[in-house]
N, C-alpha and C positions, 0 to 999 in steps of 0.2 A: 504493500500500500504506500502512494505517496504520501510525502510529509504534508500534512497540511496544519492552518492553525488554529484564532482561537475559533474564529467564525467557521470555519469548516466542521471543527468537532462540535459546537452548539447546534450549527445542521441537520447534521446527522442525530444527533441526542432529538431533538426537536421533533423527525422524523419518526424515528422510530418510538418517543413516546405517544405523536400522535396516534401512526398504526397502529401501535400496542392496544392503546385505549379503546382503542374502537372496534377491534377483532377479539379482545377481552385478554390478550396475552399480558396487559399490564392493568395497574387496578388502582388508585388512588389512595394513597398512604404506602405504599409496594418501594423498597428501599433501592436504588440503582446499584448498579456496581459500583465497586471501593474506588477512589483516587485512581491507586497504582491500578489496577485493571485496566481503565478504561485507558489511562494513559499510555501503556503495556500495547491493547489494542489498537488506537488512534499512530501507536511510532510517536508519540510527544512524550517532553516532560510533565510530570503533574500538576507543573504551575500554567499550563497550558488547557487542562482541564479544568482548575481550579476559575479559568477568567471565563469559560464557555458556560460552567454550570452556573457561574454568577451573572450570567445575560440570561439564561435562561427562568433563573430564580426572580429578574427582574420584571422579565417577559409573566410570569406568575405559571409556568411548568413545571417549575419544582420548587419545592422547600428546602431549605440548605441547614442544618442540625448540624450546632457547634458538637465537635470531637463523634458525631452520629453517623452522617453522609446526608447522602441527597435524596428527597423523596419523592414522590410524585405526586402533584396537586389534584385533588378530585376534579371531575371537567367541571362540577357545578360547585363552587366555592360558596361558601355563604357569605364572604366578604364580597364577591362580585368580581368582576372579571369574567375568570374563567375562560376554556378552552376554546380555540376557533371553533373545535367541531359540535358547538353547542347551537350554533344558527343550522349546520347542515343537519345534526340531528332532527329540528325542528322543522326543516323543508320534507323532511325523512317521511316525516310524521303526518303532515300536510298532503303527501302525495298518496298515502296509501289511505287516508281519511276520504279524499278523491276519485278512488279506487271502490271506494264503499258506497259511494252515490252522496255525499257530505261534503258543499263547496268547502272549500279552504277556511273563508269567513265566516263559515259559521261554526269552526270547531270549537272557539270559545264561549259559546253560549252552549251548546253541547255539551261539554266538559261541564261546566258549570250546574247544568241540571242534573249532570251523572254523578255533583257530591254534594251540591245542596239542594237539592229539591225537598230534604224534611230530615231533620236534626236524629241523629244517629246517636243511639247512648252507649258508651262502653264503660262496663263499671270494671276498673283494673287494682287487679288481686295482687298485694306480695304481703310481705313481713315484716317489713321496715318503710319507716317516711320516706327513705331517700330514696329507693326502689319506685315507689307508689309514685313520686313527684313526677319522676323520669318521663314513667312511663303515660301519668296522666296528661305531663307536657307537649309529651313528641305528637300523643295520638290526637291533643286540640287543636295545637298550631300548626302540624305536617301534614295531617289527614282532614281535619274541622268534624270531628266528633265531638260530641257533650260526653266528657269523662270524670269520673267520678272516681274518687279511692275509696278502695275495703282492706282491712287489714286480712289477713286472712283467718286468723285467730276467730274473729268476730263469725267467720262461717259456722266455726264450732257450737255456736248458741244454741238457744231454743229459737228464735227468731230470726231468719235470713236479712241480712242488712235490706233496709228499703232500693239503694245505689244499685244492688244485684237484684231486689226482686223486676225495678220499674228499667234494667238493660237489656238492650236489644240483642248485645253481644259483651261474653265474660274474657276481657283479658289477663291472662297469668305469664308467669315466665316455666320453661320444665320444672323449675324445682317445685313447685306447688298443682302442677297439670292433675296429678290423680284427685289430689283434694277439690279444684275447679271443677274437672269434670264432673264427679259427684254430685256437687250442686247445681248446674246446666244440668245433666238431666233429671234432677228433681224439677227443675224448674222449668224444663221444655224450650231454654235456650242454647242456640249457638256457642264455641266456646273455641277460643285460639289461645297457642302456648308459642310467644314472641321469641328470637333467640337476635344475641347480640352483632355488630357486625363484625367480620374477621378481622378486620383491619387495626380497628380499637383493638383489640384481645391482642395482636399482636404487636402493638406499641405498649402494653403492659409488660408482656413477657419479654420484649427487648430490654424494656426498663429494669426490668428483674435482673436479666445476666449481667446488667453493668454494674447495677446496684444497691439500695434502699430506693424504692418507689412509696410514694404518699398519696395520699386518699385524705380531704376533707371533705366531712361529710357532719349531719344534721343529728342524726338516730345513733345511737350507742348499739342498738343491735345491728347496724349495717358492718359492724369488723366481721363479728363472726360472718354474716352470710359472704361477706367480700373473701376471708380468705377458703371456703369451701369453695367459691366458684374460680378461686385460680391458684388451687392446690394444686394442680397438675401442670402448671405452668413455669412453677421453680422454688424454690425456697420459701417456705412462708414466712420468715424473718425478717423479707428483706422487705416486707408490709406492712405500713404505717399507716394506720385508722386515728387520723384527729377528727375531733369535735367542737363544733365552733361552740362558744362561750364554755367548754370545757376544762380544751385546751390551749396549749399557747401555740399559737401560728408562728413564731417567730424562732420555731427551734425547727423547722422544716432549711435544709442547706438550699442557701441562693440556687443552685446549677438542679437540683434535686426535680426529676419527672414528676409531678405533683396533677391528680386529676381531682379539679374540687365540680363535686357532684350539682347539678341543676339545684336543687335542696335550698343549698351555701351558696347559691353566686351572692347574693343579692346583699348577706350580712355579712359576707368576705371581704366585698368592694368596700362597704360601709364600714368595717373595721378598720381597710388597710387607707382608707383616706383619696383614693385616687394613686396609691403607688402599685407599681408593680406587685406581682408575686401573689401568693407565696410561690416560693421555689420554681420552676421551669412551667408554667403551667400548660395543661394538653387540655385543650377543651374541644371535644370534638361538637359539634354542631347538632350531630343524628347520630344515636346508641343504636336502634335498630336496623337489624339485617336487610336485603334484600329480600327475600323468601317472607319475615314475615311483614317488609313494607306492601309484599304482594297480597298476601293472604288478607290484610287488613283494607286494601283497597279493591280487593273481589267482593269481600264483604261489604262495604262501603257504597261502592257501585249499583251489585246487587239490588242491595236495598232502597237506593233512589232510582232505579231504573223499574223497580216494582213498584214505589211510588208512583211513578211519571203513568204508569198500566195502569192504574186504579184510577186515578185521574181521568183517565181519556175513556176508562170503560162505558 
């Protein structure tokens, strides 16, 4: 291969993240190869690499992690931007809406009756505030259901919480599915069991081999479930459960992977004043997988699309 420099190797990076992305070979959060590799591969020195991944990080195709490497930016950022292939996705979309007998201009009124034509209740199950927050947050603001927290304990009653009697659909995560289901078919409804997305799981367990990873979080019972679900991920020592007016945020290390849970933003910010931190913060945007972002908007669908039949019967 000829020598080339920095703009040649950002080219080619550039290229092949967008292929990647779009054939599914590569996936948003997904680590590039090391310095020396790629430098190795390209025939450059590393300081070569080093100035292409910083065009490209400016470009917003990848995120650059002090002492980490370079990672790949979801196409759909919640900061904005985002990936050129986010308009052709959407021409993508347009053409086969087209194809369906559905002008172009009218997929957004479309769309819109197929999630809100009539308020969708999901009463969502776990065993901690900070679980329950997550999950009741993602599925209002991501999907526009009416969500409601149940502790899951409260299932044990004599009386089924009203949240689960008057839901359309029971959301839990695995760890609680048998107890969930139990109750959905007492109760003659629906019932999904959410799982997280790969990507988060494995910015945890990267954080793990290098070293103390931290978690602030709301609930005193969120340690124990936090470290059963990534027992299998590494060390549980190197897992750090604070508690806001607990504990002291200010023992968490400046550099330290730190994910403080939806729960805590809001009395983190208001603690720390407007500064930084704590520690290296990882705030992903969306906890939920694909699979169950699917299963959640079959559901979803579904159910305003059986609306919109009843209406017109």
């Amino acid at each position: 291969m000829p020598r080339i420099g920095r703009d040649g190797v950002a080219d080619a990076l550039r290229d092949r993240i967008v292929s990647g992305l779009h054939v599914g070979r590569l996936r948003g959060g997904q680590r590039l190869p090391s310095t020396r590799a790629l430098a190795a591969e390209f025939g450059v020195n590393e300081r070569v690499v080093l100035a292409a991944l910083r065009t490209l990080a400016d470009e917003g195709f990848v995120e650059l992690r002090p002492r980490s490497g370079a990672y790949v930016v979801p196409p759909h950022p919640a900061g904005g931007g985002g990936l050129p292939d986010l308009a052709g996705w959407l021409v993508a979309m347009l053409v086969q809406a087209r194809a369906r007998g559905l002008a172009p201009r009218e997929v957004s009124e479309y769309v819109r009756r197929a999630l809100e034509t009539r308020r969708v209740r999901a009463a969502c199950i776990e065993c901690n505030r900070d679980q329950l927050h997550l999950l009741c947050s993602e599925l209002a603001e991501d999907h526009g259901f009416v969500s409601e927290s149940v502790e899951v304990d409260d299932l044990r009653g004599a009386e089924t919480p009203l949240a689960a009697r008057r839901a359309d659909v029971l959301v839990t995560t695995l760890y609680h599915a048998t107890e969930v289901q139990a109750v959905a078919d007492r109760l003659g409804k629906p019932w999904i069991a959410v799982s997280l997305r790969p990507d988060v799981m494995d910015d945890v367990a990267r954080g793990m081999r290098e070293g103390p990873v931290y978690y602030v979080a709301t609930d005193p019972r969120f340690e124990a479930k936090l470290r059963r679900m990534l027992g299998p991920l590494g060390p549980a020592e190197r897992v750090h459960v604070l508690v806001v007016d607990r504990d002291d945020l200010s023992t968490i290390p400046d550099d330290a992977p730190t994910f403080v849970m939806t729960s805590a933003r809001e009395r983190v910010a208001a603690l720390l004043g407007g500064r930084s931190g704590p520690g290296r913060p990882i705030q992903p945007h969306r906890f939920l997988s694909d699979d169950a972002a699917r299963a959640l908007l079959t559901f979803l669908v579904r159910a305003n699309m059986a609306a919109l039949a009843g209406a017109h019967a």
